[in-house]
matplotlib code that plots the C-alpha trace (Angstrom):
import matplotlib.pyplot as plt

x = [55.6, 58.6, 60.1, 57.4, 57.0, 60.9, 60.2, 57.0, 59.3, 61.4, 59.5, 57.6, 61.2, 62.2, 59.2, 59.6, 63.4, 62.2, 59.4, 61.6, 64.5, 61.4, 60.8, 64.2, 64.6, 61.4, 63.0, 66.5, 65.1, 63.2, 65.7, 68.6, 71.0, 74.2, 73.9, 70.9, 71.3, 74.2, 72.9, 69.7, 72.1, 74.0, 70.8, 69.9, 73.6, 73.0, 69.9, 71.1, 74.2, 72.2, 69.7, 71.1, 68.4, 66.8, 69.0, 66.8, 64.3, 63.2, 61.6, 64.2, 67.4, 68.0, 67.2, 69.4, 72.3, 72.2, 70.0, 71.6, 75.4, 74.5, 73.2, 75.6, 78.6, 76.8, 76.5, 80.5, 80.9, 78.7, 80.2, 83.1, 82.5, 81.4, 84.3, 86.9, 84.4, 84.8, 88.0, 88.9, 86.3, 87.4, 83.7, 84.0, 80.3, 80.5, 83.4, 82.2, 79.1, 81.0, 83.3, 79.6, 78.3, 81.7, 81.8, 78.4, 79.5, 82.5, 85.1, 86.6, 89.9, 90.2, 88.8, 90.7, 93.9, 92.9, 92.4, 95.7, 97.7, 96.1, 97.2, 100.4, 101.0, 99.8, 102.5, 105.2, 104.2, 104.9, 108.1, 109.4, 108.0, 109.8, 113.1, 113.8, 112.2, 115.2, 114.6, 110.6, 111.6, 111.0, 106.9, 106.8, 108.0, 105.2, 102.8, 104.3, 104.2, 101.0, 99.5, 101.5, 99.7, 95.9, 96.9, 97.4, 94.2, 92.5, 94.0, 93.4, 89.5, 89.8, 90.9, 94.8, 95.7, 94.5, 96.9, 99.5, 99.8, 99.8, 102.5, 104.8, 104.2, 104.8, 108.4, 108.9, 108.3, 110.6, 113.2, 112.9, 112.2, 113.9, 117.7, 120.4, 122.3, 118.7, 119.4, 115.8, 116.2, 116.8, 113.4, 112.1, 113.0, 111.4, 108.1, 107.7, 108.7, 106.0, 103.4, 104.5, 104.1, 100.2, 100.4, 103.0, 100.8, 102.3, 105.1, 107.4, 108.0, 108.6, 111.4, 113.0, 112.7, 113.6, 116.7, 119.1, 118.2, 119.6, 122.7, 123.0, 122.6, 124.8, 127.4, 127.4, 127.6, 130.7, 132.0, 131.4, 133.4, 136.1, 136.3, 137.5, 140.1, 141.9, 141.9, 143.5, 146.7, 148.3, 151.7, 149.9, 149.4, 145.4, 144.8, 141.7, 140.4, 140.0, 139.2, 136.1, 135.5, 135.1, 133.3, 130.8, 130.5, 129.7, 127.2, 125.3, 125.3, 124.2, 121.5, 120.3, 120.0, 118.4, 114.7, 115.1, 116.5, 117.9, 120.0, 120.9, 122.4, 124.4, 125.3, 127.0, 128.9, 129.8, 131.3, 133.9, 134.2, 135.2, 137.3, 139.1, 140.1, 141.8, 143.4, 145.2, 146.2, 147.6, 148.9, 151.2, 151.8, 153.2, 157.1, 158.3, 161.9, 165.2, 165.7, 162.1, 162.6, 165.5, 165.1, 167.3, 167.4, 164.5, 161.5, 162.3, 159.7, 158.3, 158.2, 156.1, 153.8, 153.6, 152.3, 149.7, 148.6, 148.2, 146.4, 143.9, 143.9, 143.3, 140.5, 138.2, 138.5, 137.4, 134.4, 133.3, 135.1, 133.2, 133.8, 137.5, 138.9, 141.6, 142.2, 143.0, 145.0, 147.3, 147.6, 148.5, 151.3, 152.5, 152.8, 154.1, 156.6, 157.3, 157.1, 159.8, 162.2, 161.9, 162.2, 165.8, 166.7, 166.2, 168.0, 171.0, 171.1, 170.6, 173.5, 175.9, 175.4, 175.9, 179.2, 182.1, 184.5, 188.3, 190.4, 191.1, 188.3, 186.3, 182.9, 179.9, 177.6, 174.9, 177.1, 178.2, 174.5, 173.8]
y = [42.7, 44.3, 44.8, 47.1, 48.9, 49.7, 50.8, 52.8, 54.3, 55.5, 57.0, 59.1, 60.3, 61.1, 63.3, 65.0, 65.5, 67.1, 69.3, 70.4, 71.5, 73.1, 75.3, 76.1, 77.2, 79.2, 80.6, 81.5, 83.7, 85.6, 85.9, 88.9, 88.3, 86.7, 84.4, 83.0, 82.5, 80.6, 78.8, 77.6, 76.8, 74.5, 72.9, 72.2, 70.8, 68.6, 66.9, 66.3, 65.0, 62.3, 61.6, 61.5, 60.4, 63.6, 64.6, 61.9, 63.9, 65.6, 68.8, 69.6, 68.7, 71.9, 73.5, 71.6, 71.9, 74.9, 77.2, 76.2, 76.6, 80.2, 81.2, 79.7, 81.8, 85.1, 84.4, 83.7, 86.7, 88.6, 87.4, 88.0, 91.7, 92.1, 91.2, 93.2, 96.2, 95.1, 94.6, 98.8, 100.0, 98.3, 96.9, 94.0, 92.7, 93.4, 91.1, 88.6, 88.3, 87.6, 84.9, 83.0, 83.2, 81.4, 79.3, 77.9, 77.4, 75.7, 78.1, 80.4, 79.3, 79.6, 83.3, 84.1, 83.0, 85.5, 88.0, 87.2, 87.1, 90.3, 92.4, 90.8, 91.2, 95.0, 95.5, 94.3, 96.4, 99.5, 98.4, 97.8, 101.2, 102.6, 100.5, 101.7, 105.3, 106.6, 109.9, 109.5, 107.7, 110.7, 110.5, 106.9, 105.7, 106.9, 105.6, 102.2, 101.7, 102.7, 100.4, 97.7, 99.1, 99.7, 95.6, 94.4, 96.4, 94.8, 91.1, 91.5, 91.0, 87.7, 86.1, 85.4, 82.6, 84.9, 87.2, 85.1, 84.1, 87.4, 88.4, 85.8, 86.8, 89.9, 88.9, 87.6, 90.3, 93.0, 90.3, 90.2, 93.8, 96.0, 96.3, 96.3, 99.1, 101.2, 104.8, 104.7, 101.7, 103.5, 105.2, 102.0, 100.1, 103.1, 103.2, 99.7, 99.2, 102.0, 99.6, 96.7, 98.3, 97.9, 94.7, 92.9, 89.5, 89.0, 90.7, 88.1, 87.1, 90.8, 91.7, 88.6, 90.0, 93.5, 91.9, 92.2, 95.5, 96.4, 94.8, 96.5, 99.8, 99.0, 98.1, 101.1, 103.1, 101.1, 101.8, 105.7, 106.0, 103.4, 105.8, 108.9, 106.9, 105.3, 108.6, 111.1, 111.4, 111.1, 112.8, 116.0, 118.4, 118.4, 115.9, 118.1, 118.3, 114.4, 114.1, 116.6, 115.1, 111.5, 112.6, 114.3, 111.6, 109.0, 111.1, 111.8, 107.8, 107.1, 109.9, 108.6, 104.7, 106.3, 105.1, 101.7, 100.0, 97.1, 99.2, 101.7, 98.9, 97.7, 101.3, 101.7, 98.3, 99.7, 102.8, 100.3, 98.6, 102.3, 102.8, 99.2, 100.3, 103.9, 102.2, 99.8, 102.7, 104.6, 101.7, 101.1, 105.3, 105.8, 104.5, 103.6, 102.6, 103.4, 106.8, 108.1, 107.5, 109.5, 112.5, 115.6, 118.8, 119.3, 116.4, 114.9, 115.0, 111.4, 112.4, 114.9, 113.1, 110.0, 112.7, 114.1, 110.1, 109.6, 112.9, 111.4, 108.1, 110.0, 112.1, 109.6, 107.0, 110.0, 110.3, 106.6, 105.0, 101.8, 101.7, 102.0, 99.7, 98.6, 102.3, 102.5, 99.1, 100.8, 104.0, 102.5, 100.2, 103.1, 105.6, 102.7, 102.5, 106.1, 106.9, 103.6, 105.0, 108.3, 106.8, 105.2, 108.4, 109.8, 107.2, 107.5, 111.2, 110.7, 107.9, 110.5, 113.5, 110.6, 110.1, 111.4, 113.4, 112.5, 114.4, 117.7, 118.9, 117.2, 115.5, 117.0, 119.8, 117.2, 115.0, 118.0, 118.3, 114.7]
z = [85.1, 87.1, 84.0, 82.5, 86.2, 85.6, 82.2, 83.6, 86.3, 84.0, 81.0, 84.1, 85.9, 82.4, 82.0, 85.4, 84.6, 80.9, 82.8, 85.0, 82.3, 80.2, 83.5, 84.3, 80.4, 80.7, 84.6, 82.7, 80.0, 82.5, 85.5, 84.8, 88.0, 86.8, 90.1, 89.3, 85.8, 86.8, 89.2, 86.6, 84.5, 86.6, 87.9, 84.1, 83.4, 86.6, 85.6, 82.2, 83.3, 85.6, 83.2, 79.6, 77.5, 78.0, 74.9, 73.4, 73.4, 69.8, 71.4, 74.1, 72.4, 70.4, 73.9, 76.3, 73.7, 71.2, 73.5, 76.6, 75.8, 73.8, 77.3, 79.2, 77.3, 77.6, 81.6, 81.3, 79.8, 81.9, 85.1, 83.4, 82.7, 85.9, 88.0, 85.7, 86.6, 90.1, 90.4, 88.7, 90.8, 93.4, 94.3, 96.8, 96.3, 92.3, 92.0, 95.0, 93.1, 89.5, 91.4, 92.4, 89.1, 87.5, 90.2, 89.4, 85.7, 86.2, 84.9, 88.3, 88.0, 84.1, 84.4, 87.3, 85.3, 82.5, 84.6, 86.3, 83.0, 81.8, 85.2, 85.0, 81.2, 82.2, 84.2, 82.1, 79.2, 81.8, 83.2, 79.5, 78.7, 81.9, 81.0, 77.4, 77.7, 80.5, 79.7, 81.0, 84.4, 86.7, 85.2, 83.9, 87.4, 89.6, 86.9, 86.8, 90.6, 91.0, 88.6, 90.3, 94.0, 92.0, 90.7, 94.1, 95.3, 93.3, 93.1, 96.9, 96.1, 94.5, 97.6, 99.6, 96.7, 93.9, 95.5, 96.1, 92.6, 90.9, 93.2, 92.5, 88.5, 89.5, 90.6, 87.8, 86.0, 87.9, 87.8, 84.3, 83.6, 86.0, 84.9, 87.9, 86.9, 86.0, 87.0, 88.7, 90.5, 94.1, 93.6, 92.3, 95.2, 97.4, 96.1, 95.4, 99.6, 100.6, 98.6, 100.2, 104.1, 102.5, 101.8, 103.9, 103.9, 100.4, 100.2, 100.5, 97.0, 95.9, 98.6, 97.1, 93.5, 95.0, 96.7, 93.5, 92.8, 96.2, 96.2, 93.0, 94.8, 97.4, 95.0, 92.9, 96.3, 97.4, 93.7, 94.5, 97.4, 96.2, 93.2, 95.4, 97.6, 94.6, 92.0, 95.1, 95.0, 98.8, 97.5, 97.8, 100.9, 100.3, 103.1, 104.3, 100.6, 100.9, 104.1, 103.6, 99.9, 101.4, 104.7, 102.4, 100.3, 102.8, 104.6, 101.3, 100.5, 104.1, 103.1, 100.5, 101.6, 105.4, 104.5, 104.9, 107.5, 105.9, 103.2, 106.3, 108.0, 104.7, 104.3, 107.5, 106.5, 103.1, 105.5, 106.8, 103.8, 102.7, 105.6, 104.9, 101.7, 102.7, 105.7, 102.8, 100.3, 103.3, 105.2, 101.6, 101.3, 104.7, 104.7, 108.1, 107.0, 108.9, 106.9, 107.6, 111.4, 111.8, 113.7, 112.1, 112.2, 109.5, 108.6, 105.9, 103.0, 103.4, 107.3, 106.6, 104.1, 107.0, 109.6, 107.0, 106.5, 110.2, 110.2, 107.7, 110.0, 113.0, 111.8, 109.7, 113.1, 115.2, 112.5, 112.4, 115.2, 115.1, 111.4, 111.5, 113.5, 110.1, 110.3, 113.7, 113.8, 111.0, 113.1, 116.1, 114.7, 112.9, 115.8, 118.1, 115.2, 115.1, 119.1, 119.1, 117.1, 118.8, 122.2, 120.4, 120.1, 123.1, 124.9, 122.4, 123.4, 127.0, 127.0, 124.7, 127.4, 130.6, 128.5, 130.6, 128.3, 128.3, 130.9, 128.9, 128.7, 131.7, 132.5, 130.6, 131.9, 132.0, 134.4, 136.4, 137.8, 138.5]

ax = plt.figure().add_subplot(projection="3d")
ax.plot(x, y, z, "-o")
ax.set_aspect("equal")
plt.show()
């Protein structure tokens, strides 16, 4: 008896369960809102997946199987549609609506992936583009970072971990992309930091990937003015000719690096960097030996070109005295050197006219007064 009340019980859930599904079906092919559909759908799916032997069923099979998973790929691609048109036009309840529908099926994180990889993928095609068409840079660039600001925009919509994860392909890709030594890469850098002021809750991984490309321009600026110290030659009289070539040159890199205050302060580090290396090419052109210290009638050549070197000293300190504390440390010593030996002198003169003379010709003029 309890036995054919279970089987009873059953046959008559199994035909609520098949009722149901037949009105769902008949719902679905009426309804046109991506949500609902969805949401039909995955109420079907459920009660299919708790009652099995529904599939048992001659009449509804073909439905619950064949129908059912047609219908359920043209919602996916539907919803799909839908939140890539969202996402370009930038429509919040477009795309927030597509996300539902997915969700419902079962497939957000496998769309959102594709959608991920495609942005992504976009990108790189641009920065290769930008990378091996130099010629283009001055109208590829802008392009190629706004594409990577409309990509954020619109990443942005699919939620914080959406958005974290495209930025960190992003990276990647200007890691991968972006050559050091590109002749675009200070403008790069620029634009790419004015985007990131939009978006600082994710900018992290980009400053990182932006970091190289940095130190790369701060290198190639210390190589600029390193370049113009070693080719002068200090044997000439054109001390003001360097001094104006090398102040010029270090305004225009501070100039250029002004915008941001990170590469401002490693400019004005790569100033006494700059000023390190001239206080060691002078410090081993000025010659402070015995000959050189001599005072004479007439300066000596070398004497002359040591005064022009501590001219050189004395002006760039004056410029960037914070900078040049090397320079002023080798123009100190030097003049304490050079005021030394002239104080030697003095004394060996003063001591020569205290010097009385033998008796013939009588004490010295000097002595006469004292």
């Amino acid at each position: 008896m309890t036995t054919k009340l279970e089987q009873l019980v059953l046959e008559r859930n199994i035909t609520a369960d098949a009722i149901r599904c037949e009105e769902l079906i008949e719902s679905l092919e009426k309804r046109h809102e991506i949500v609902k559909r969805s949401e039909i759908i995955c109420e079907i799916k459920g009660i299919v997946a708790d009652d099995p032997d529904l599939l048992s069923i001659s009449w509804l099979r073909d439905t619950l199987t064949t129908r059912l998973k047609a219908v359920e790929n043209e919602v996916r691609r539907s919803a799909a549609d839908d939140m890539r048109r969202g996402l370009v036009s930038l429509n919040a309840s477009l795309v927030t609506s597509a996300l539902r529908a997915l969700s419902n099926l079962g497939v957000l994180e496998a769309e959102l992936e594709v959608q991920l990889s495609s942005s992504a993928a976009e990108v790189d095609v641009k920065l290769v583009e930008l990378s091996s068409a130099l010629d283009s840079s001055v109208r590829l660039l802008p392009q190629c970072v706004n594409l990577i600001h409309s990509q954020l925009e619109q990443c942005a919509l699919l939620g914080a971990t959406q958005l974290t994860k495209f930025v960190e392909k992003l990276a990647r890709i200007i890691r991968a992309r972006v050559p050091l030594d590109a002749p675009f890469s200070l403008r790069f850098v620029q634009l790419m930091s004015r985007v990131l002021n939009s978006r600082p809750e994710c900018s992290g991984p980009l400053i990182e990937a932006l970091r190289p490309l940095k130190n790369a321009i701060l290198s190639q600026s210390l190589g600029r003015l390193h370049q113009i110290v070693e080719q002068h030659d200090f044997a000439t009289i054109q001390n003001s000719v360097f001094v104006d070539k090398l102040v010029a040159a270090i305004e225009e890199e501070m100039k250029r690096l002004e915008w941001d205050v990170e590469l401002r302060e490693e400019a004005q580090k790569n100033t006494q960097k700059c000023l390190d290396i001239v206080a060691k090419r002078l410090e081993s052109e000025i010659k402070l030996d015995v000959e050189n210290l001599l005072l004479g009638d007439r300066l000596r050549s070398d004497q002359h070109k040591n005064y022009r070197l501590l001219e050189i000293m004395n002006t760039l300190a004056a410029k960037w005295p914070s900078q040049a504390k090397s320079l002023l440390a080798v123009e100190n010593e030097s003049v304490a050197v050079i005021m030394e030996a002239i104080r030697q002198s003095i004394f060996s003169i003063i001591a020569s006219m205290h010097r009385e003379m033998d008796d013939s010709k009588g004490i010295s003029p000097y002595m006469q007064w004292t």
